[in-house]
Every structure is written in structure tokens, then in C-alpha cells.
LOPARO-691887 format. One record per residue: x, y, z of N, C-alpha, C in turn; residue in one letter. Coordinates in steps of 0.02 Angstrom, whole numbers, plus 50000, padded with zeros to 5 digits. Example, Ala and Ser with C-alpha at 12.3 -4.5 7.8 and 13.67 -1.06 7.14 Angstrom:
<pts>
{pt {50660; 49716; 50390}; {50615; 49775; 50390}; {50660; 49835; 50390}; 'A'} {pt {50642; 49888; 50354}; {50684; 49947; 50357}; {50645; 50002; 50394}; 'S'} 
</pts>
This chain:
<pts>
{pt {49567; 51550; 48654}; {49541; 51544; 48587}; {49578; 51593; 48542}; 'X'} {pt {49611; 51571; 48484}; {49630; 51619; 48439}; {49577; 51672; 48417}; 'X'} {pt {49629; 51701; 48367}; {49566; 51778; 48351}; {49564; 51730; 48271}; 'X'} {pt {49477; 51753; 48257}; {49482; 51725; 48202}; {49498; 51765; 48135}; 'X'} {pt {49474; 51749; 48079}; {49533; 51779; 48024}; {49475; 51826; 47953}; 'X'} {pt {49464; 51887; 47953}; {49431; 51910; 47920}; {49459; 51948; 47849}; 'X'} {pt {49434; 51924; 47796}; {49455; 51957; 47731}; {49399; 52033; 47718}; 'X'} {pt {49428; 52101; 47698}; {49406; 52123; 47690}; {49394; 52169; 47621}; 'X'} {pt {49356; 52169; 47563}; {49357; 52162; 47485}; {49309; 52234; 47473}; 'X'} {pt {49346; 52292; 47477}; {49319; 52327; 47438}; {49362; 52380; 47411}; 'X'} {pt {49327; 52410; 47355}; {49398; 52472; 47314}; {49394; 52536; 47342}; 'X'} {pt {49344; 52538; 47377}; {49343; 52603; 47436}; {49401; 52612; 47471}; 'X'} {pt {49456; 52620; 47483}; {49477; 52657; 47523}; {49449; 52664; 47596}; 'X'} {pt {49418; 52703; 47609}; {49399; 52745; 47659}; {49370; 52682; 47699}; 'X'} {pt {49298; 52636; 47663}; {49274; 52585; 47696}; {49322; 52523; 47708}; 'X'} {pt {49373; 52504; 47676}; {49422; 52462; 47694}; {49456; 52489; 47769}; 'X'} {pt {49459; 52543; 47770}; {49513; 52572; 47828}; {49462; 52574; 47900}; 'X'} {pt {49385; 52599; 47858}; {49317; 52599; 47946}; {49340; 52533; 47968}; 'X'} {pt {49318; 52463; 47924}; {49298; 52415; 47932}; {49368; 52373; 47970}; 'X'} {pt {49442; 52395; 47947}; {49477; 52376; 47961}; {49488; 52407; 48042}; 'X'} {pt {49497; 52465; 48055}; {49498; 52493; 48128}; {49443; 52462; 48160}; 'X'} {pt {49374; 52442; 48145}; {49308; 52429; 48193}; {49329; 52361; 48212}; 'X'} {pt {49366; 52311; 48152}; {49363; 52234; 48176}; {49422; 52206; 48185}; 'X'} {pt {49476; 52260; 48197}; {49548; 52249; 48188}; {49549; 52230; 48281}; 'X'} {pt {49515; 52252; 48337}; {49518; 52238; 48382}; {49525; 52161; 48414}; 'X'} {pt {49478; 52132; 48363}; {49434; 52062; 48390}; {49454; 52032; 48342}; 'X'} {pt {49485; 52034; 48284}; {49491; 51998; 48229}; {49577; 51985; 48191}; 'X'} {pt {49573; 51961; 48173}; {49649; 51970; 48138}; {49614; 51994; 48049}; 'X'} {pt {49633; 52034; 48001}; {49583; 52066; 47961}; {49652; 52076; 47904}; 'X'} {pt {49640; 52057; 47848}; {49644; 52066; 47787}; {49634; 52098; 47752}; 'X'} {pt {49656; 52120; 47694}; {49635; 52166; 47648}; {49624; 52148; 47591}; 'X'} {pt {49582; 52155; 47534}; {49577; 52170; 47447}; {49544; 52217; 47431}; 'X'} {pt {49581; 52261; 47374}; {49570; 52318; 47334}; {49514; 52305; 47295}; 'X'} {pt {49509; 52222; 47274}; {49455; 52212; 47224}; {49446; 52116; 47231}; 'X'} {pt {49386; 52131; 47170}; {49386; 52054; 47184}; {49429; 51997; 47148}; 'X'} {pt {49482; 52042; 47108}; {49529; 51978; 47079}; {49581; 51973; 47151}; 'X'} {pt {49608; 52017; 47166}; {49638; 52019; 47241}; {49614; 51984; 47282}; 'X'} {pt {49560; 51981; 47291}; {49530; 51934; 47343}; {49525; 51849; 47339}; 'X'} {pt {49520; 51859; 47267}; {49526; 51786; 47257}; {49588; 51755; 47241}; 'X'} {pt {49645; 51813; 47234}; {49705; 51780; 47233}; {49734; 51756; 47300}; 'X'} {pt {49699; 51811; 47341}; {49713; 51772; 47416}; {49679; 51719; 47446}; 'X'} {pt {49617; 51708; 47424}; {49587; 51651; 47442}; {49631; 51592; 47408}; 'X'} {pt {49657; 51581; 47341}; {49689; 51523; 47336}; {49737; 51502; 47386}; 'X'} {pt {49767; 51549; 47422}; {49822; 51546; 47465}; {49792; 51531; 47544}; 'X'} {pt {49751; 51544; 47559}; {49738; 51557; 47625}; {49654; 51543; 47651}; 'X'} {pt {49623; 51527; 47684}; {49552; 51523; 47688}; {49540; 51570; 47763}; 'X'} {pt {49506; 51620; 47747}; {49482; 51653; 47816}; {49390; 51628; 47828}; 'X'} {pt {49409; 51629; 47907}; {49334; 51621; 47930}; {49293; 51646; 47890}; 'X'} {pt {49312; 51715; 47895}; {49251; 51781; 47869}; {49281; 51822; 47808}; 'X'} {pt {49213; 51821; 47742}; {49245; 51880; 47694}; {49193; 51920; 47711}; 'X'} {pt {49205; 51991; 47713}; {49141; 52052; 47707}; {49172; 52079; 47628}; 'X'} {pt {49153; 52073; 47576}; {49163; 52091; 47524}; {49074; 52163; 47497}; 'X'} {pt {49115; 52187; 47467}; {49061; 52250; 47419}; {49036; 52215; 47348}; 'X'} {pt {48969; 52228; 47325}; {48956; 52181; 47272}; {48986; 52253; 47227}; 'X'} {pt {48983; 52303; 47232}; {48997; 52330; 47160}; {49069; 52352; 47157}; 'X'} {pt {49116; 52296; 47116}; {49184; 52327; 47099}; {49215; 52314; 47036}; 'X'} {pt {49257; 52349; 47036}; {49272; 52354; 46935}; {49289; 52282; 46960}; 'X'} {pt {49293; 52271; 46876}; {49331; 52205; 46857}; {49258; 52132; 46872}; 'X'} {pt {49300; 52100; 46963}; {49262; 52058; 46958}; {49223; 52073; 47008}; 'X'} {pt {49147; 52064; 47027}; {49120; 52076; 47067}; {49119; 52034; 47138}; 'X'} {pt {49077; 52069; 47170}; {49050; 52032; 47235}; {49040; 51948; 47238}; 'X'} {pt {48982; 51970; 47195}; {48942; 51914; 47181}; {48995; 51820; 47149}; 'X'} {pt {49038; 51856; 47139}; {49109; 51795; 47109}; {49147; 51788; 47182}; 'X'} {pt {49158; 51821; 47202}; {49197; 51833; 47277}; {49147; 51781; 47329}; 'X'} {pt {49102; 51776; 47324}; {49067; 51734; 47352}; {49043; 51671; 47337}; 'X'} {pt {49033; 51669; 47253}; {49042; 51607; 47238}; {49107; 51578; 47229}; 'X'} {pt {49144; 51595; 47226}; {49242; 51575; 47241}; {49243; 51538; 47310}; 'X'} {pt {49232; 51601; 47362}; {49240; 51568; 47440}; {49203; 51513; 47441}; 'X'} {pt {49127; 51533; 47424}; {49084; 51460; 47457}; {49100; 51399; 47421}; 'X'} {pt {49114; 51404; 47359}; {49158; 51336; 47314}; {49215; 51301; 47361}; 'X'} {pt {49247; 51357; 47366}; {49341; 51331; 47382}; {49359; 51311; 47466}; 'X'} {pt {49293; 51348; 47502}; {49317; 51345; 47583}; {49226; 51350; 47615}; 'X'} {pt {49173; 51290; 47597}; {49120; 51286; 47610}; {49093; 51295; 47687}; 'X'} {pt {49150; 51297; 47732}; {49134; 51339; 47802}; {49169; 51390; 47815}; 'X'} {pt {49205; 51441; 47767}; {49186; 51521; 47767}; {49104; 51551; 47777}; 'X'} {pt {49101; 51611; 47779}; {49050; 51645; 47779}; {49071; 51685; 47739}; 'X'} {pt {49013; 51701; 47718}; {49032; 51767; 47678}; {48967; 51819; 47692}; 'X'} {pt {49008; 51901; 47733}; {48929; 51942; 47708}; {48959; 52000; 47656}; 'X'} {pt {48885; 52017; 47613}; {48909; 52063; 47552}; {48879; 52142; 47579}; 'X'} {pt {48900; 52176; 47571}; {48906; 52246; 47590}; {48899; 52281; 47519}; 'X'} {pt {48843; 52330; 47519}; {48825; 52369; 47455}; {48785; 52441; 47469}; 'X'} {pt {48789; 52459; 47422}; {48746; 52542; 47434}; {48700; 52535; 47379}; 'X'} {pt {48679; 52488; 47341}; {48652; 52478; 47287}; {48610; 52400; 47301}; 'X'} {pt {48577; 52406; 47344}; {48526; 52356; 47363}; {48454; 52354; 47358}; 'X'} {pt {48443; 52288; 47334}; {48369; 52289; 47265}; {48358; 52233; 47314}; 'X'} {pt {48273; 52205; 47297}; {48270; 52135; 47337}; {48293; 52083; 47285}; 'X'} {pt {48306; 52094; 47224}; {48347; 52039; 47178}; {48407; 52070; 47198}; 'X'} {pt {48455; 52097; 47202}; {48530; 52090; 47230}; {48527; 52041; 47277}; 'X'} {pt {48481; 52061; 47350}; {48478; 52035; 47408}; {48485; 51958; 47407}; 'X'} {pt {48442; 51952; 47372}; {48410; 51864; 47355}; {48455; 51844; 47320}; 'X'} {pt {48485; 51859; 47260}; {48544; 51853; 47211}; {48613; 51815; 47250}; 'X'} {pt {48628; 51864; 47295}; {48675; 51875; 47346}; {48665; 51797; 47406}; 'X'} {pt {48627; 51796; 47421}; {48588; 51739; 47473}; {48591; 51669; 47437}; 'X'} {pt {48578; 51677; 47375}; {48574; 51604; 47355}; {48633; 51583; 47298}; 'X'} {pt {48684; 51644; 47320}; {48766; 51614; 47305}; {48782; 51601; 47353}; 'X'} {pt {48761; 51597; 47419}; {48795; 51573; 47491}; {48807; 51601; 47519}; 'X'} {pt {48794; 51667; 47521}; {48823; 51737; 47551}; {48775; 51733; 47643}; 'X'} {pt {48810; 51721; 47699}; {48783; 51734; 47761}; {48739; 51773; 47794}; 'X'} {pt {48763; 51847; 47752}; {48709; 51912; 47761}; {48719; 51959; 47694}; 'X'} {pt {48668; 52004; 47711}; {48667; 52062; 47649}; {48673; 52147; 47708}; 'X'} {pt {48725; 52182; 47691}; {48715; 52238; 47753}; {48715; 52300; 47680}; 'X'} {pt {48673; 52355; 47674}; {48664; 52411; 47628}; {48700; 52451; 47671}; 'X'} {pt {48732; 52494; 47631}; {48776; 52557; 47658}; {48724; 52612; 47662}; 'X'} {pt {48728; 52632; 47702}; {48784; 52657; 47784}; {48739; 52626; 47796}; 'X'} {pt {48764; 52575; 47859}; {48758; 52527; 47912}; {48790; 52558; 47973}; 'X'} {pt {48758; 52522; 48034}; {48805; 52555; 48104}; {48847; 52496; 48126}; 'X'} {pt {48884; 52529; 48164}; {48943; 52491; 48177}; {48917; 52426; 48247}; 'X'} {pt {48865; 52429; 48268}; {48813; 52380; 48289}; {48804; 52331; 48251}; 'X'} {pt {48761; 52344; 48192}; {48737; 52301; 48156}; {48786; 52251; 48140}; 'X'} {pt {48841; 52301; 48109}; {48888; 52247; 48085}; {48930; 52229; 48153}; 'X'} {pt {48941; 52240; 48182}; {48974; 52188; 48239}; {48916; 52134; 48257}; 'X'} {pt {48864; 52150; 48276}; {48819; 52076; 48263}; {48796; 52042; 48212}; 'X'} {pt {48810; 52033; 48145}; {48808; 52008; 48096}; {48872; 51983; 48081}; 'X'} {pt {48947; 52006; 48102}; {49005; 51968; 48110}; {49017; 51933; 48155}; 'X'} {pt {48992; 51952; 48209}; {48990; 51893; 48255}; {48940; 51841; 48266}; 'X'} {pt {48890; 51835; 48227}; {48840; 51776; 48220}; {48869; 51748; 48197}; 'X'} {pt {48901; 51779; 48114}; {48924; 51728; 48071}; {49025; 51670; 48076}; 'X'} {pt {49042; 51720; 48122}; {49091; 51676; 48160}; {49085; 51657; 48219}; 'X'} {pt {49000; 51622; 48246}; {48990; 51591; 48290}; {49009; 51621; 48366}; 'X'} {pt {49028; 51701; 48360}; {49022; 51707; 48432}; {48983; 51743; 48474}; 'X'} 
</pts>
């Protein structure tokens, strides 16, 4: 079975680089600085999985997810935030978003919430 293909969308630094070392094992993993980046790569390319951040300059989360679920309707998408309300949550959920994970999360959680949502 190939490795499947994960986009990863945030202006963090630091959390681009956790998230990239934790799923770089099992995954083949991508990068965006932000969410116009991300969606410039989505025109080009469709990955299984986006884990995108809802809060980033420019364009947000919340577009990053309605982009994917528009353009590639069996992506997943989960949104990753430190700024989680139960209207974000719900907000987030009924643009198509797979899961909602609030920062700091363990590296558990999110390995079983990435692997539900790419079916393994």
C-alpha cells in the first residue's frame, strides 16, 4: 500500500516542523506557510489529508477547508486551533472539516484522529 499524502497549513513554524517529524514516518507530508499557499497547492495536487490551523493572516482555516471539500470531496480535512469556542468547533464541522483538535494536543490524539480520517 502506498503512504498516503498529507498537507500541512500553518504559519507556526515550530508546529509545521512537530507535525511534520510526528507524521513524516507514515505519511508522505507537505507543507503551507498559510492559507493562500495551501490553496495554491491544492489547485495542483489533491492530498488525502489537510491538518490546517484556523487562525492565519490573510486567509483563514475556515477557506482552506471550504476550498478542499469543494475541489477534492474525498479529502479530509482536520482544523487545529488554540482558540476553540463551541461556535468555532461547529463552524469548522459544518464546512466539512473531519475533526476539530485545540492546541496542545498529544501526539496520540492526533495520530488517532489522522488515522481514522485516512481510513487506517
Amino acid at each position: 500500500m502506498s503512504k498516503k499524502t498529507i498537507l500541512i497549513v500553518d504559519d507556526e513554524e515550530v508546529i509545521r516542523e512537530f507535525l511534520t517529524e510526528v507524521l513524516s514516518e507514515e505519511f508522505f507530508v507537505s507543507t503551507a506557510t498559510d492559507g493562500d499557499e495551501a490553496i495554491e497547492q491544492l489547485t495542483h495536487k489533491q492530498f488525502d489529508l489537510v491538518i490546517t490551523d484556523m487562525k492565519m493572516e490573510r486567509v483563514q482555516g475556515e477557506e482552506v477547508v471550504k476550498f478542499t471539500k469543494e475541489t477534492y470531496p474525498t479529502s479530509e480535512v482536520i482544523v487545529i486551533s488554540g482558540y476553540s469556542s463551541l461556535y468555532s468547533v461547529g463552524q469548522t464541522v459544518n464546512s466539512g472539516a473531519f475533526a476539530f483538535l485545540s492546541k496542545p494536543f498529544s501526539i496520540k490524539e492526533l495520530m488517532n484522529t489522522v488515522n481514522e480520517a485516512v481510513g487506517m
